[in-house]
C-alpha positions in Angstrom: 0.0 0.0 0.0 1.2 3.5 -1.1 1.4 5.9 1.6 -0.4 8.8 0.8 2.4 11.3 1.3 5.0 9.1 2.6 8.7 10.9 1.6 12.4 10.3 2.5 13.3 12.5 5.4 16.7 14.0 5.2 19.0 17.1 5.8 18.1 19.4 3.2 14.7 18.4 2.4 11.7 20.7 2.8 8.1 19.3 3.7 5.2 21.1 3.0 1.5 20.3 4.2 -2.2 21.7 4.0 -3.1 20.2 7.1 -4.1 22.5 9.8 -2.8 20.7 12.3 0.9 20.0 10.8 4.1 22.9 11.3 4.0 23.6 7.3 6.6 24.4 5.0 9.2 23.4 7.2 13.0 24.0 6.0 16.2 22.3 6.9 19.8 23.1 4.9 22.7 21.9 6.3 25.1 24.9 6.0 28.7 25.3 3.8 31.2 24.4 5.9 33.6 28.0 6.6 36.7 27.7 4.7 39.8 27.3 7.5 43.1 28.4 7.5 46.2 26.3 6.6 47.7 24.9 9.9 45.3 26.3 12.1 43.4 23.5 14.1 40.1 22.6 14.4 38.6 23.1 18.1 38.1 20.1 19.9 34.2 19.0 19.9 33.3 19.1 23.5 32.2 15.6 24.6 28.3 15.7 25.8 27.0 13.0 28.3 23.2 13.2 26.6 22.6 12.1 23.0 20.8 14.5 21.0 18.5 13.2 18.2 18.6 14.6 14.8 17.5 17.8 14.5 15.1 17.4 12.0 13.3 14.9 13.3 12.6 17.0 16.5 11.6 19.6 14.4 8.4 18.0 12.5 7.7 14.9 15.0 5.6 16.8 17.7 2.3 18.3 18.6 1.0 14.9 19.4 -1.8 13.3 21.5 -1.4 10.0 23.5 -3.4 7.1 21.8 -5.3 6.2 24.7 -7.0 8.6 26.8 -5.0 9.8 30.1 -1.8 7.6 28.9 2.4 8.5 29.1 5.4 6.5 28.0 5.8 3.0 28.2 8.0 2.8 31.8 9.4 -0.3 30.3 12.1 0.3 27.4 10.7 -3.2 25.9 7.8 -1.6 24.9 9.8 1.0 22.8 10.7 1.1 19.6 13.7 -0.7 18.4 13.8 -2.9 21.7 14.0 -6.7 20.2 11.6 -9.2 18.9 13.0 -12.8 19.4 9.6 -14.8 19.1 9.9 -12.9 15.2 13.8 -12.4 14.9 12.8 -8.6 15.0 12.8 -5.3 16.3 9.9 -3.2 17.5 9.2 -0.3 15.3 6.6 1.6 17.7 5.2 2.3 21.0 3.1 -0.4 23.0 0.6 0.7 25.6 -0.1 -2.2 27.9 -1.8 -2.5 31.2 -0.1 -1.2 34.1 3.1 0.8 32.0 1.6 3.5 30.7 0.1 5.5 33.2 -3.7 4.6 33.3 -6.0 1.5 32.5 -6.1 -0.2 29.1 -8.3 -3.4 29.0 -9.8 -5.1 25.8 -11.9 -2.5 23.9 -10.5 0.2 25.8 -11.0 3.0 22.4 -7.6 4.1 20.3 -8.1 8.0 19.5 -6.1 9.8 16.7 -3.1 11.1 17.9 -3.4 14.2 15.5 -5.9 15.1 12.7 -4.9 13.6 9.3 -6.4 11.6 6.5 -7.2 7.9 6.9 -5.0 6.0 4.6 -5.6 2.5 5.8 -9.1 0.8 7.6 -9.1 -3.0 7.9 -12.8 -3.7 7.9 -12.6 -6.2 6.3 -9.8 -7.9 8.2 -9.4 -11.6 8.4 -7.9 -12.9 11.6 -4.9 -15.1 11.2 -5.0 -18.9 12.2 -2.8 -21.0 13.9 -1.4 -22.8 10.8 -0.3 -19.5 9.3 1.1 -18.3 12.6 3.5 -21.4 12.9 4.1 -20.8 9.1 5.1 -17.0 9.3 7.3 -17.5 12.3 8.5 -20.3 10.8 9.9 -18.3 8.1 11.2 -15.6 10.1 13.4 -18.1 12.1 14.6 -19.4 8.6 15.4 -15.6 7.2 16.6 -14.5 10.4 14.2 -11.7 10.0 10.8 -10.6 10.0 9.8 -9.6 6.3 7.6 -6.6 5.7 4.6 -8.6 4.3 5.1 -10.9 7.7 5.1 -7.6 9.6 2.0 -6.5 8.0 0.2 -9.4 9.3 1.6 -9.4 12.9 0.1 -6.4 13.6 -3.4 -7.7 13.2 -5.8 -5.2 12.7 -5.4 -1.8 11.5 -5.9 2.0 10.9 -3.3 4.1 9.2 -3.1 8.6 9.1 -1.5 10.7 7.1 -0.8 13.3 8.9 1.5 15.6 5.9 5.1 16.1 6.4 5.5 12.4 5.5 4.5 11.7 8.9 2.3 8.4 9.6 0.7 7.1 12.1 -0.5 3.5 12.7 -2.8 1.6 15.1 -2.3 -1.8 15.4 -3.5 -5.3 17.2 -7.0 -3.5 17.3 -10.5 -5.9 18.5 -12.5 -3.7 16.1 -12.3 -0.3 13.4 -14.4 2.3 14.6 -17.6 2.2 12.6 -18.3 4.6 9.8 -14.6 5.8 9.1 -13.1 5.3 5.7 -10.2 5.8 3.4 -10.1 9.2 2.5 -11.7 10.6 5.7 -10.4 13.0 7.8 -10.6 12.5 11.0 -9.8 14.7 14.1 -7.6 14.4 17.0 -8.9 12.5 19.9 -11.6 10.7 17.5 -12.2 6.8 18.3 -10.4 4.8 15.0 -10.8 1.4 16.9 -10.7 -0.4 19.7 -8.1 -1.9 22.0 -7.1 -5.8 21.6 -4.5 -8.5 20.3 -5.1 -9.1 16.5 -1.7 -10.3 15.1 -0.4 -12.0 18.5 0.1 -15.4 18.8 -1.5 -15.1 22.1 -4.5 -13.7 20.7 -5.2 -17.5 18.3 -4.9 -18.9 21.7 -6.8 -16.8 24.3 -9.0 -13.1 23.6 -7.7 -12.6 27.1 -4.0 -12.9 26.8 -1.7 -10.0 25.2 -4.3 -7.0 24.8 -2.3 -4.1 23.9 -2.0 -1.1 21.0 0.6 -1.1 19.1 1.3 2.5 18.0 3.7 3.9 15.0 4.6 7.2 14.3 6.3 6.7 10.9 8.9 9.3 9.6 8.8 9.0 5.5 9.8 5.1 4.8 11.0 4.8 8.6 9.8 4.9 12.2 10.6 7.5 15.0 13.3 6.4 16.6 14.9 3.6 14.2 18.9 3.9 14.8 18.9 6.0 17.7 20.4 4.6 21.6 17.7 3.9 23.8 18.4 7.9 25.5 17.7 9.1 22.1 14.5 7.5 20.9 12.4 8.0 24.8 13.6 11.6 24.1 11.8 12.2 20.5 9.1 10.3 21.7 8.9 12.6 24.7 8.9 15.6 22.0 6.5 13.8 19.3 4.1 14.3 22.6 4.7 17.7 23.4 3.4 21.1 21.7 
């Protein structure tokens, strides 16, 4: 599926949006470097003991709401992106907000809300659950690549709703029990409106018990990437800290 204004997001590159709710035309130049004179050395950079993201990703990647009602951070950095995924010899591209980390209560059909107004790109209404056979397959697989393929991904996280939100920004709502009723591609939706409902589509735990695993899943993608993907663990709680803030 083509994301709807998905773009590479890289020094240099301007972003644009008509969305209200996104920072638009948004411009970021990495500067000429100042010729130096011959024999004259270069200052030595002053070590730091915090890591600073990239720039430009703090510079587009905030103004959002929390997916559930109430909710913070994950306290556990498992439930962060890039932590790692043995069960799928992968790593966690997003945010999960489970019962009893993140703040407030989430329990099976607790709603998802839009974490910031945008155009609805993806609605799986017509979602077909996986079964058991196709789990043992898939993971199957994964063990066999020594990776979890993007098709394979797609199917793990069970039920979904995708926004564009401009700027190449996207966000995704995943392992959902139900879509909201009434929404559709093409819709724009607002912040803080119900897209679907909490649960564990996608989980192994969810073929074998409803009541095992009920979590969302939650991606803020940054053109073909997610927020956060090569950055130390200091790094990626700090943009997500920003992506929530004005």
């Amino acid at each position: 599926m083509v994301l709807a204004a998905a773009a590479a997001v890289a020094l240099g590159l301007v972003f644009t949006s008509s969305s209200e709710d996104v920072d638009t035309d948004i411009s970021i130049v990495r500067s000429s470097p100042t010729p130096t004179t011959e024999n004259v050395p270069s200052p030595t950079p002053t070590p730091t003991t915090v890591p600073t993201a990239p720039p430009i990703v703090e510079a587009v990647v905030h103004g959002f709401q929390y997916p559930i009602a109430g909710a913070c951070l994950p306290s556990r950095e498992e439930l962060m992106p890039n932590a790692p995924r043995e069960y799928r010899w992968g790593i966690h591209e997003g945010i999960d907000f489970y019962p009893g980390y993140n703040c407030v209560p989430i329990e099976r059909g607790t709603p998802v809300l839009a974490a910031k107004t945008g155009i609805v790109i993806r609605i799986d209404h017509d979602y077909q659950a996986i079964t058991a056979e196709e789990m043992d397959a898939l993971l199957a697989r994964c063990q066999q690549q020594g990776y979890t393929d993007e098709a394979d991904l797609d199917r793990l996280r069970g039920q979904q709703v995708w926004l564009d939100h401009g700027n190449g920004i996207v966000t995704r709502y995943a392992h959902l029990l139900d879509v909201e009723v009434g929404i559709e591609e093409g819709m724009v939706v607002e912040v803080g409106q119900v897209v679907g409902y909490v649960g564990n589509s996608g989980t192994p735990e969810g073929i074998s018990d409803p009541n095992l695993e009920n979590h969302l899943h939650f991606e803020i993608r940054v053109g073909p990437t997610y927020l956060g993907e090569g950055l130390s663990v200091a790094q990626t709680r700090r943009v997500c800290e920003k992506a929530f803030s004005p």
